[in-house]
C-alpha beads as a LAMMPS data file, in Angstrom:
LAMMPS data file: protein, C-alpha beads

71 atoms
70 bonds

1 atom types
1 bond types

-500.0 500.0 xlo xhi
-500.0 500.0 ylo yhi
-500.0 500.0 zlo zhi

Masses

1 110.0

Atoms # bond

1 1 1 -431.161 283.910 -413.268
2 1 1 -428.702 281.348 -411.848
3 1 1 -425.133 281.054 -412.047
4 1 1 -424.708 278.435 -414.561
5 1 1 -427.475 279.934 -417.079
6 1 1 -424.784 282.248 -418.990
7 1 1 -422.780 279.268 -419.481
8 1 1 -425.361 276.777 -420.797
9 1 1 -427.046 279.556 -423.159
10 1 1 -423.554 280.231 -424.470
11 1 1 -421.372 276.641 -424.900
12 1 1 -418.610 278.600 -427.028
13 1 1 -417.759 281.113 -424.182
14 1 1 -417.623 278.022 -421.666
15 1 1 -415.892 275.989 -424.073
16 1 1 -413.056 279.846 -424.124
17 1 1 -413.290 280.520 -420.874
18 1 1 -412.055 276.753 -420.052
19 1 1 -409.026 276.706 -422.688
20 1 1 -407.738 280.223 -421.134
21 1 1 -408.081 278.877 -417.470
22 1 1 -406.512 275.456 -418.649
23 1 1 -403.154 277.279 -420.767
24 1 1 -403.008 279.545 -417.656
25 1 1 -403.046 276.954 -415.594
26 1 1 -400.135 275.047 -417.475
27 1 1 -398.539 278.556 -418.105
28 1 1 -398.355 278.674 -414.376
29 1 1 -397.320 275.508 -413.199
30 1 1 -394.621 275.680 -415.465
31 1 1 -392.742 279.057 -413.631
32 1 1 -393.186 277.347 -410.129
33 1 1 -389.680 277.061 -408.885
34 1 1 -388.696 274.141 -407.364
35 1 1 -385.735 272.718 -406.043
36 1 1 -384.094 269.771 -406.265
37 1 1 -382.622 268.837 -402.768
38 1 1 -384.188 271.429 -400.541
39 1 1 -383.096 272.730 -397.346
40 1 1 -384.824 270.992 -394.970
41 1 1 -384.151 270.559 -391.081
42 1 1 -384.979 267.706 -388.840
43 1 1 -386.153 268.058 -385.941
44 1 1 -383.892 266.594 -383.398
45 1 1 -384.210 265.749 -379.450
46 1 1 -381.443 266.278 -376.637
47 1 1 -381.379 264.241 -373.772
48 1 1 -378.311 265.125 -371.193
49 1 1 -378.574 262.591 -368.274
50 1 1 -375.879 262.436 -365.995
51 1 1 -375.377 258.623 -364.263
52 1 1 -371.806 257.870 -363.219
53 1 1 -370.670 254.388 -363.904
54 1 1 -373.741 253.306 -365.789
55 1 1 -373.950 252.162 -369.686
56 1 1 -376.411 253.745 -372.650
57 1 1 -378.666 250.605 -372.024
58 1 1 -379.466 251.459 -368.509
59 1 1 -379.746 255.393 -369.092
60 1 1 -382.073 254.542 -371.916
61 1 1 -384.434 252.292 -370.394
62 1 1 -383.702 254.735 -367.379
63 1 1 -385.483 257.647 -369.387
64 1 1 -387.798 255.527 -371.092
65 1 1 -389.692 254.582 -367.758
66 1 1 -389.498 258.105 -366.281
67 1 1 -390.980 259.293 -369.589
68 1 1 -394.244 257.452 -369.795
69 1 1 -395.009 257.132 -366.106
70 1 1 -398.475 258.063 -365.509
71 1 1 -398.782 261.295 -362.543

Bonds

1 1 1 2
2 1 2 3
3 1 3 4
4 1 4 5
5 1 5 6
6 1 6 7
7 1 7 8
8 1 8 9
9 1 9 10
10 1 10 11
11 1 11 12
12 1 12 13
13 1 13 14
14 1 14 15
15 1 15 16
16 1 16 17
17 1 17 18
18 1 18 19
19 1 19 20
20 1 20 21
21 1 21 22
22 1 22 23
23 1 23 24
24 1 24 25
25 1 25 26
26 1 26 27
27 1 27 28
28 1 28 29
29 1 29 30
30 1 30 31
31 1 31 32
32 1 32 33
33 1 33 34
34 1 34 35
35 1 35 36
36 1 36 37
37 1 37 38
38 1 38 39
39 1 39 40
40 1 40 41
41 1 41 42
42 1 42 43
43 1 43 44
44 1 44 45
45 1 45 46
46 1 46 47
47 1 47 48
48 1 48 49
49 1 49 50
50 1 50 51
51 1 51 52
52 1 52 53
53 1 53 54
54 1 54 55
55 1 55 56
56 1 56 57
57 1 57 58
58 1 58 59
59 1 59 60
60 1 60 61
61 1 61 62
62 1 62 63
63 1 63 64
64 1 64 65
65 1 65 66
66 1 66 67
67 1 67 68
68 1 68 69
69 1 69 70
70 1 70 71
């Protein structure tokens, strides 16, 4: 006996069993809550350089270069 005998001897439980799996289903999707704007927080990065006398443009290409610079 295999799994799928039972339900190819008997079409009318199949044909049952796959309405009360398909209105539970429904039934369920139905009480999921969901929310319309959800709280959600970005991730966000710090960078704290300290340069006297210098502008964003030069700290920023600054970090960029020490960033990716291969060891």
């Amino acid at each position: 006996m295999n799994l799928s005998e039972p339900f190819i001897k008997k079409p009318v439980m199949t044909t049952l069993l796959t309405a009360c799996v398909l209105v539970f289903g429904i039934f369920s999707y139905r009480s999921l809550p969901v929310s319309d704007l959800p709280d959600v927080e970005f991730p966000t990065i710090a960078v704290t350089v300290s340069y006297p006398g210098s502008n964003p443009e030069t700290i920023a290409a600054t970090v960029y270069k020490r960033s990716f610079r291969t060891t």
